[in-house]
C-alpha positions in Angstrom: 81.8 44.5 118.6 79.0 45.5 116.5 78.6 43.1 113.3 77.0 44.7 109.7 74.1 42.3 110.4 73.2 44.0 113.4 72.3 47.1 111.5 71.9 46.3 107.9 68.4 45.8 106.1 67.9 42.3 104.9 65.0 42.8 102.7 66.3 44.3 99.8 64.7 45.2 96.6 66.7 44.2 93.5 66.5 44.7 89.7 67.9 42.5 87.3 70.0 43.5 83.8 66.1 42.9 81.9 65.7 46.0 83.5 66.0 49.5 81.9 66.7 52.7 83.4 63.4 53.8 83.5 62.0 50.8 85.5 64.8 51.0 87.8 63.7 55.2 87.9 60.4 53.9 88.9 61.2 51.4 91.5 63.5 54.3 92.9 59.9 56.0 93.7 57.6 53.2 94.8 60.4 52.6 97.2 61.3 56.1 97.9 65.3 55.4 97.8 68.3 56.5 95.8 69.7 53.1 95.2 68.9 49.8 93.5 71.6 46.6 93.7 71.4 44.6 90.2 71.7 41.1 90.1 71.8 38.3 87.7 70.8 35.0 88.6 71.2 35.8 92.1 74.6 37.1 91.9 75.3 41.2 92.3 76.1 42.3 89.0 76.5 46.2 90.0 74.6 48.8 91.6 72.4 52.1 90.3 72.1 55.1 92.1 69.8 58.0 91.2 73.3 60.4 90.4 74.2 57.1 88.0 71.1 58.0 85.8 71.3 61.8 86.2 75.2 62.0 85.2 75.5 58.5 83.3 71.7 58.9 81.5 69.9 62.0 81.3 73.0 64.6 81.3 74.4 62.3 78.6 71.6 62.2 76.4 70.6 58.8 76.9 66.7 57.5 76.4 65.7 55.9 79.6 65.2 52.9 77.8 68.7 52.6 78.1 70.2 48.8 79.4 71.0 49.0 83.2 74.3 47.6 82.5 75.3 50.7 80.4 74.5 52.8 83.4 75.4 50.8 86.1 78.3 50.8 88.8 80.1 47.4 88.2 83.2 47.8 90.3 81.4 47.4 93.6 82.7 47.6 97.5 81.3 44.8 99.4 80.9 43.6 102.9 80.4 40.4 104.8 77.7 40.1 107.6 80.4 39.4 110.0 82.2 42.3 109.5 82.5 44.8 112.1 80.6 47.7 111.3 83.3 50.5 112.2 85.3 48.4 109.1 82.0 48.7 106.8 81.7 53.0 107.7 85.7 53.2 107.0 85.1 51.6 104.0 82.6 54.0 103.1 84.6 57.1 104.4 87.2 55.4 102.4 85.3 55.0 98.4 83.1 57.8 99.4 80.2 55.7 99.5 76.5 56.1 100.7 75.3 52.5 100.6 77.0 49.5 100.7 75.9 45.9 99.7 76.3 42.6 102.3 77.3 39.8 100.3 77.5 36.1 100.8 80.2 35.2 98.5 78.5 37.0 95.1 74.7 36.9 96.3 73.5 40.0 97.5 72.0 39.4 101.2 71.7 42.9 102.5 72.7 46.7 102.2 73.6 48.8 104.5 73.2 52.8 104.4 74.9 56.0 106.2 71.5 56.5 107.6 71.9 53.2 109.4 74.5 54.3 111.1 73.1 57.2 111.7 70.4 56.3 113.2 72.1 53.4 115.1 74.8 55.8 116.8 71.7 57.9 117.9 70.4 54.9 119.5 73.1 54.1 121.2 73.6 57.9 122.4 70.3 58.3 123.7 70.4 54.7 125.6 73.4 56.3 127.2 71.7 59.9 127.9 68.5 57.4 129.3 70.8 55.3 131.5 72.9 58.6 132.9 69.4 59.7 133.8 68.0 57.1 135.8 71.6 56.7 137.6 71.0 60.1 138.3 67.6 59.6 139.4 68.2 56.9 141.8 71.0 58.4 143.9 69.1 61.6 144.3 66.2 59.2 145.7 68.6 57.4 147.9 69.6 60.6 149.6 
């Protein structure tokens, strides 16, 4: 059984409700991703997608100095690092979710992303497609 800490990144960038939604804009693009976990004092607070400032921000007419908080998602799904990862992608399936945060009790300690799992089952698919090939390859060589 594969375990969310098996795939999830660890090393997570973070904002913090000092933050406005322009800084958390900008951190977007340094970091080149569509998702930024706030915390305060080391507890997850909410999250902030790139879709929360379009909708929540810029179609409502907000200045991007606007507080975090007002833009943020505060009802959050969480997962543990122990839990099994085809529990963490129905979960997703289930809020329609992209990105999911690993916590330890309230501190954030990971995320995990659809592309994770995408690009775990590909891993596991072409380790399959590999091993079928060299099973293949060694009984034609023992005939």
């Amino acid at each position: 059984m594969e375990r969310i800490r098996d795939i999830m990144t660890d090393d997570v960038e973070s904002c913090s409700l000092l933050d406005n939604v322009y800084e958390v804009a900008v951190k977007m693009k340094e970091l080149n991703v569509g998702a930024i976990p706030i915390v305060d004092n080391d507890k997850l607070v909410g999250m902030i997608t790139d879709r929360d400032i379009v909708l929540r921000c810029v179609a409502e007419k907000h200045p991007a100095s606007s507080k975090v908080e007002d833009i943020m998602s505060s009802h959050l799904v969480t997962v543990k690092k122990d839990t099994e990862s085809r529990e963490a992608a129905r979960l997703m399936a289930e809020h329609q979710i992209r990105r999911l945060p690993v916590v330890e009790g309230d501190k954030l300690v990971g995320i995990v992303s659809l592309g994770d799992f995408a690009v775990r089952h590909l891993t596991d698919e072409q380790a399959g497609e590999a091993l079928s090939d060299i099973s293949k390859h060694e009984n034609e060589a023992q005939h």
